[in-house]
C-alpha positions in Angstrom: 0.0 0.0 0.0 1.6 3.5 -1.1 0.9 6.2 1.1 1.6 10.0 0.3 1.1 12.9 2.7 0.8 16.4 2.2 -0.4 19.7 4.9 -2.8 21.3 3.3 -2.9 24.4 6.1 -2.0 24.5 9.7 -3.7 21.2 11.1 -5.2 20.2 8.1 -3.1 17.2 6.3 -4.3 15.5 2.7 -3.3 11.3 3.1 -3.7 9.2 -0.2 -3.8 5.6 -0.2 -4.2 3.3 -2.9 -5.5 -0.7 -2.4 -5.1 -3.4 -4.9 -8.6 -4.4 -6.3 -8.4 -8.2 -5.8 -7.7 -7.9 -2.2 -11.0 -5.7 -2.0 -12.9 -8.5 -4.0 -11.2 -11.8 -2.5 -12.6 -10.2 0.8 -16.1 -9.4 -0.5 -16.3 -12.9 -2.2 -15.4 -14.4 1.5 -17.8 -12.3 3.1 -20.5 -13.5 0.6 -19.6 -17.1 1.2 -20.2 -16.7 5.0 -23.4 -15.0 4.5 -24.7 -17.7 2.0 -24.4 -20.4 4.5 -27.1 -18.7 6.8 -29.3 -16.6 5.0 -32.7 -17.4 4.7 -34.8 -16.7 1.4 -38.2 -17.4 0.1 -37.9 -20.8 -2.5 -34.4 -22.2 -1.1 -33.6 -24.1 1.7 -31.2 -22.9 4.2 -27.6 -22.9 3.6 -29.0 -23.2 -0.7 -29.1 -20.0 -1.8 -26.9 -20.1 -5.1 -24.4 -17.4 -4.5 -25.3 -15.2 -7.8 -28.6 -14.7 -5.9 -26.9 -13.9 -2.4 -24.5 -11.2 -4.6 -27.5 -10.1 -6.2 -29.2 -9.1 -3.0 -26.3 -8.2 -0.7 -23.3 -7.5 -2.8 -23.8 -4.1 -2.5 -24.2 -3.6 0.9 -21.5 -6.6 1.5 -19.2 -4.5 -0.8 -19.8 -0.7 1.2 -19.1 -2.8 4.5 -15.7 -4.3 3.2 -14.5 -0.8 1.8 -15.1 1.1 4.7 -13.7 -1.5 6.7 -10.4 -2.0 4.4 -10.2 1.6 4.1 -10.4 2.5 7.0 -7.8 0.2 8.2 -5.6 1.3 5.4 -5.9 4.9 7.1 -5.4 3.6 11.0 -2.2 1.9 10.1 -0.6 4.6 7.5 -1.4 7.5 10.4 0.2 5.0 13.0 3.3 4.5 10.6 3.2 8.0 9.6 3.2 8.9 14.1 0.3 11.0 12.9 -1.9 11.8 16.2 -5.3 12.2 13.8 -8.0 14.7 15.5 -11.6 13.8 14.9 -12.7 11.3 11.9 -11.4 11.7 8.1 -13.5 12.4 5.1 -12.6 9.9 2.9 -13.1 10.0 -0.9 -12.6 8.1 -4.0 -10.2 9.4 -6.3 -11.1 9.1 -10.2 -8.3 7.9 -12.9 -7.1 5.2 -10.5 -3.8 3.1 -11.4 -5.2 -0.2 -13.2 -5.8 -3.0 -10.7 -5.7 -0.9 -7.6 -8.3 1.6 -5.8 -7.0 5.4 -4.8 -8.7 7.4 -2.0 -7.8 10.8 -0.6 -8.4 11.7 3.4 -8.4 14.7 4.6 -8.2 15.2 8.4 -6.8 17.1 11.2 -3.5 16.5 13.5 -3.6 17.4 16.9 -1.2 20.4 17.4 2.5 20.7 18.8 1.6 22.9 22.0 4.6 25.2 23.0 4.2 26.1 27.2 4.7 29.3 28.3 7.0 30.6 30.6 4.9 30.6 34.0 8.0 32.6 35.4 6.1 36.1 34.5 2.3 34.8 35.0 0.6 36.3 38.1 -2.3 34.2 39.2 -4.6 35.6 42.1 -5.0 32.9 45.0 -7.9 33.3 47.0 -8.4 32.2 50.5 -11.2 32.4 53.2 -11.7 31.5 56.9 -14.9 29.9 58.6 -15.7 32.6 60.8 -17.8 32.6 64.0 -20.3 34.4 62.3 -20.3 32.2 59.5 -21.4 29.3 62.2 -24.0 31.4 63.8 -25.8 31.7 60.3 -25.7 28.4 59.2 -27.1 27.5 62.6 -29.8 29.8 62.2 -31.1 28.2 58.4 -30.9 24.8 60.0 -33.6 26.4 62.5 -35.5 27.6 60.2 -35.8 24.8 58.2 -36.9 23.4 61.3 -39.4 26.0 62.6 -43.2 25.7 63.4 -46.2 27.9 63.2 -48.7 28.7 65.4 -51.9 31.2 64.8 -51.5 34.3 65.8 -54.4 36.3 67.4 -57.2 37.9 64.9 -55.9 40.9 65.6 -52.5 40.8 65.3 -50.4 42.4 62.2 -48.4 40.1 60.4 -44.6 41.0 60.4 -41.7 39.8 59.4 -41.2 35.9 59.7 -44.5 35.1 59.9 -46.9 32.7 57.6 -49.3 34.3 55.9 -52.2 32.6 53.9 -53.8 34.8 51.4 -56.2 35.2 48.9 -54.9 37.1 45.9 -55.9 38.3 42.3 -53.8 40.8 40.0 -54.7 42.3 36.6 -52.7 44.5 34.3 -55.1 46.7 32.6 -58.3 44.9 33.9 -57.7 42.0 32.7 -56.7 38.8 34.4 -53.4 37.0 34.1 -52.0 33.7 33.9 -50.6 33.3 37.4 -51.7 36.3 39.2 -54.6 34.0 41.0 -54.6 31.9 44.2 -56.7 30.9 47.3 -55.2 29.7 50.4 -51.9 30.7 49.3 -49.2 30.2 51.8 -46.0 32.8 52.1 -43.5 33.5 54.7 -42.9 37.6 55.2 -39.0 38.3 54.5 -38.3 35.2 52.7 -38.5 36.2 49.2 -40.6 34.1 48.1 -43.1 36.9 46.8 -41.7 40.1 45.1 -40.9 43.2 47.5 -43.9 44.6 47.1 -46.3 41.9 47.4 -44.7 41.6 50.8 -44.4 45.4 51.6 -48.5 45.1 51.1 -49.2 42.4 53.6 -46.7 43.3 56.5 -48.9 45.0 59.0 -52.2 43.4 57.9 -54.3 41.5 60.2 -56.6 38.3 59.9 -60.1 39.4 57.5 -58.5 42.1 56.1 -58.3 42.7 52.0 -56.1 45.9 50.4 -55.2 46.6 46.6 -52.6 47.7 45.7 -50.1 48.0 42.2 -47.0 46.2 42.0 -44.5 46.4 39.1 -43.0 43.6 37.6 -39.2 43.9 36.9 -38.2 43.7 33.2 -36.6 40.3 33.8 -38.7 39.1 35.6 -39.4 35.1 34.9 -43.2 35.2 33.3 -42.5 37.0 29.6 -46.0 38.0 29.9 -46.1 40.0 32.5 -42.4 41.4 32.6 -42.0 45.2 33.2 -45.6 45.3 33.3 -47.8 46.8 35.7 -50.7 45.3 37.8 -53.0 45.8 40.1 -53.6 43.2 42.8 -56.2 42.6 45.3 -54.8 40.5 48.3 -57.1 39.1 51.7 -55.5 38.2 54.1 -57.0 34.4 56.1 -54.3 33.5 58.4 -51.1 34.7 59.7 -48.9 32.2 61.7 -46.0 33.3 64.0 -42.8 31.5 63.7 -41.1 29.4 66.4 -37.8 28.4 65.9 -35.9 25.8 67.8 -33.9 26.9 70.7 -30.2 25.5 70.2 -29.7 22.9 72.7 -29.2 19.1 72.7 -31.9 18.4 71.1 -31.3 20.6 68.3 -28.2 18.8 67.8 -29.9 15.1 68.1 -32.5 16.1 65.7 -29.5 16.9 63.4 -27.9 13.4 63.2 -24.6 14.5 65.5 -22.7 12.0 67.0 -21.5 14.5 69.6 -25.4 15.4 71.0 -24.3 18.7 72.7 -24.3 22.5 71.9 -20.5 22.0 71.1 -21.1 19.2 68.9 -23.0 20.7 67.1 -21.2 23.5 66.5 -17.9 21.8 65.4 -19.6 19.7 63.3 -20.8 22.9 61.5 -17.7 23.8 61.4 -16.2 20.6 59.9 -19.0 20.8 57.0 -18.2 24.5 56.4 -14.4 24.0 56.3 -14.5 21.1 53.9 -17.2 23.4 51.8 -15.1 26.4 51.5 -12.1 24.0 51.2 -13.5 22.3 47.7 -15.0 26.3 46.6 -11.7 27.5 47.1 -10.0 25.0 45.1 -12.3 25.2 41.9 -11.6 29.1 41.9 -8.0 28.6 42.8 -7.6 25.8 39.8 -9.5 28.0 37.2 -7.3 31.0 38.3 -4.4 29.0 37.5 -5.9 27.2 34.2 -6.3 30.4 33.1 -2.7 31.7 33.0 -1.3 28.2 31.3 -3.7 28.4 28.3 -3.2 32.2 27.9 0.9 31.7 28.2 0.3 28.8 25.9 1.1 28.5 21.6 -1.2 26.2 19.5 -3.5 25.7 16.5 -6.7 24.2 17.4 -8.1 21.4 15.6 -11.8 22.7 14.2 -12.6 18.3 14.4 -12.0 18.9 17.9 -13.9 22.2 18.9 -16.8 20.7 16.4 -17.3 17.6 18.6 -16.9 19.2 21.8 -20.0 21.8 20.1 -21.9 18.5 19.5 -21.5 17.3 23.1 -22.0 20.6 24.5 -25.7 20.7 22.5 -26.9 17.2 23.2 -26.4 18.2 26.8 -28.3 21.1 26.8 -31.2 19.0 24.9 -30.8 16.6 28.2 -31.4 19.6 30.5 -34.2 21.0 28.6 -35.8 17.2 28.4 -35.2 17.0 32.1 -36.9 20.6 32.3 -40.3 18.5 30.5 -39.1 20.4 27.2 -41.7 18.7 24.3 -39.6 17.3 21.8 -36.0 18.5 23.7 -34.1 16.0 21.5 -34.8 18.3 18.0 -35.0 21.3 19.3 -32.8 23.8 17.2 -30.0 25.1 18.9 -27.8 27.0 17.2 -24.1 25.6 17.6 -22.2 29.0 17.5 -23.2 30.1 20.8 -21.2 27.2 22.4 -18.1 27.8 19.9 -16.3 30.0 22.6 -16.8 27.9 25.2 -16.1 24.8 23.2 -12.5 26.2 22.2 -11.5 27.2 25.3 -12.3 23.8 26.7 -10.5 22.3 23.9 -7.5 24.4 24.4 -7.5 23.9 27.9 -7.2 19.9 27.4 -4.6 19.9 24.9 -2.5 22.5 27.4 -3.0 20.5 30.1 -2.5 17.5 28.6 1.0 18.6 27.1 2.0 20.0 30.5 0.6 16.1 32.3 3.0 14.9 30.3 6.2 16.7 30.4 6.5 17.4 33.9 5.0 13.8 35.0 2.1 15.2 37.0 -0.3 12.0 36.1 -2.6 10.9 38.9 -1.1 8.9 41.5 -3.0 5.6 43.1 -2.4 6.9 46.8 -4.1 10.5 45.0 -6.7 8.9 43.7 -7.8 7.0 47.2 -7.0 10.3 49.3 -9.6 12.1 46.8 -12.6 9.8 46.8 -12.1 9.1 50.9 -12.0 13.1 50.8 -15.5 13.0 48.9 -16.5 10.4 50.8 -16.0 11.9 54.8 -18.8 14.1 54.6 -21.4 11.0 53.9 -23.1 9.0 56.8 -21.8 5.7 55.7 -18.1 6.6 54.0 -17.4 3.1 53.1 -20.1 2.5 50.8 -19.7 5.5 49.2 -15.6 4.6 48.3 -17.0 1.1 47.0 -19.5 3.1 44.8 -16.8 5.1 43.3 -14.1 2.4 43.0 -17.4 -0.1 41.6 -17.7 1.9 38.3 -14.9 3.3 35.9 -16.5 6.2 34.6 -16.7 7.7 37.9 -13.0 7.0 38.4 -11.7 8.2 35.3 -14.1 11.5 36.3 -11.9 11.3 39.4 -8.9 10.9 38.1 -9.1 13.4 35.6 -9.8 15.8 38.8 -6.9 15.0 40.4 -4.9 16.1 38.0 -5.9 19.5 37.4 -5.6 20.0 41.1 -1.4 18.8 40.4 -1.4 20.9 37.1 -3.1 23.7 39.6 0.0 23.1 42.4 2.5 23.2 39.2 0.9 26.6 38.3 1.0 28.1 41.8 4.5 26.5 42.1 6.0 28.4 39.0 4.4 31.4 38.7 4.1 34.9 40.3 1.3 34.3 43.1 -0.8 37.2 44.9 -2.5 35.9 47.6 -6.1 37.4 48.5 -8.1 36.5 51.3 -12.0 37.0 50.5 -15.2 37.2 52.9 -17.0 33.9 53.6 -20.3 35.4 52.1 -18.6 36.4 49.0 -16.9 33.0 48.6 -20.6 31.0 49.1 -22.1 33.8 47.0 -24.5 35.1 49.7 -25.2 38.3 50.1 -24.6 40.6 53.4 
């Protein structure tokens, strides 16, 4: 088999291969054989069929399958020959005028690319830290009491306030007319919680039990219901109930009710501390790692392959037809999604592999076993029964491989902060959770 090569531009290379006829035919005739001994056709017994017929009626598909297999072998060992590290698949097509005898074909594919590293010497990379503070405790204590609280009625006339349950009556219309969603009986809201928009709450605060007031409330201009959005509307609320809140006083049995192994006030603080630590711990890290992923792929020199950055498109699409399928999306799977508005993303994941890739494997910073088992019993820790969690990562390879490939950007992210310029930055605990004040 003669093979020829030539680059085309950049990535792009042009391979032609050329395959003697009669190997191509001795292999469909054997295929052929095979297939006559157990196909099955109206007017011959099993095993009878007189090969002309079984040619007839499966030569051509018999013939596609042997030249994309044959072919496409061809191409697999002349790349492997050639050290050719092919990107993506190669679109393969018959040449005309071929030499007597033999069959030509021309592939054209991509390479992966020769990445040159950057000298992390000159990068700076901004490394964040944060400390579990007191008051950090003292907060997370008091949504675990909310989300244990209970109501009880207040007196019929008492004002509802902040905190309290309130069960309404409501109805809103935007130029006299009713909307979809702006009706409800018996509805059930908690003053301060957000659930309702500022003003719906501003309106009810200070009402008591039998009361009814309208009001206008303006919807934001991004607000979730298109309809309605920057609209105005007038609403009529009523108030039926209001229900004070009682939260649970932190005490023993606050913590038992929790699950803590150490059933005391101090328990239970510490173990919110434990949870909190290992939180801002793993928060801190994904920052800190896409900080220093950053400053390798901007340092680094390389072409990328478009076979590449058009699969990682595809991926990126079917997934968001998952999510909107999972959403209850009618028809998710065809819905049109224009591929462009993944492209950036899609590149810089693909430039981001092949960097880190390149930098795995020059500096040797491949996961390590005893890694690997420190990770998942990391993962693991926070978990009632830890064991059974480490068996259900080490029980399936696709979740190890998901861990491995973790544990190496956290080394490539220990190279980065090992090499280059580092300004350290401590940040507030609210800022790092993404809570506000």
């Amino acid at each position: 088999m003669a093979v020829t090569v030539e680059t085309l531009e950049k990535l792009e290379r042009k391979m032609t291969l050329t395959l003697p006829m009669d190997v191509i035919q001795t292999e469909i005739n054997s295929r052929l054989k095979r297939l006559a001994k157990t196909v099955k056709m109206d007017g011959f017994r099993p095993g009878k069929v007189p090969m002309n017929v079984v040619a007839q009626r499966y030569g051509y598909s018999v013939h596609s399958e042997v030249m994309n297999d044959k072919v496409g072998a061809a191409f697999a060992s002349a790349a492997n020959e050639a050290k050719l590290r092919v990107a993506g698949q190669p679109r393969i097509t018959e040449k005309e005028g071929s030499p007597e005898g033999e069959l030509a074909f021309d592939a054209v594919f991509e390479v992966y690319p020769e990445v040159k590293l950057g000298d992390l010497a000159g990068a700076e990379v901004e490394k964040l830290s944060a400390e579990v503070t007191t008051a950090a405790i003292d907060k997370t204590l008091d949504i675990l009491r909310k989300q244990r609280r209970t109501f009880a009625q207040r007196a019929h006339d008492a004002a509802a306030q902040i905190g309290d349950r309130a069960t309404v009556d409501f109805e809103g219309k935007i130029d006299g007319e009713p909307f979809s969603g702006g009706k409800a009986e018996d509805f059930q809201f908690i003053l301060g919680d957000g659930q309702m928009l500022k003003e719906f709450e501003e309106a009810t605060a200070g009402m008591k039990t039998g009361e009814s007031k309208t009001f206008q409330l303006a919807f934001p201009g991004d607000y979730h219901g298109k309809d309605v959005a920057g609209k105005t509307a007038d609403f009529m609320v009523s108030v039926k109930k209001i229900e004070a809140a009682n939260l649970p006083e932190v005490n023993e049995a606050l913590a038992k009710s929790l699950g803590i192994a150490d059933a005391s006030v101090e328990g239970l603080h510490a173990d919110i501390r434990k949870n909190l630590e290992r939180e801002v711990k793993f928060r801190l890290l994904s920052r800190n790692k896409q900080a220093a992923l950053d400053a390798l792929a901007s340092r680094a020199e390389l072409d990328l392959p478009n076979a590449s950055v058009q699969s990682e498109m595809q991926r990126m699409i079917e997934g968001a037809r998952a999510d909107l399928k999972q959403r209850g999306v009618k028809d998710a799977d065809k819905a049109p999604i224009p591929e462009d508005i993944f492209k950036p993303q899609a590149e810089r994941r693909v430039r981001l592999g092949l960097v880190v890739a390149e930098l795995v494997r020059a500096h040797g910073l491949s996961a390590r076993p005893e890694q690997i088992k420190a990770h998942i019993d990391e993962l693991a820790a926070s978990y009632e029964k830890p064991s059974e969690v480490v068996r259900w990562y080490y029980g399936d390879n696709k979740r190890m491989a998901e861990v491995e490939a973790v544990v190496i950007e956290n080394n490539v992210t220990d190279y980065v902060f090992a090499n280059a310029k580092i300004s350290e930055k401590t940040i507030d605990f609210d800022e790092l959770m993404g809570q506000s004040q």
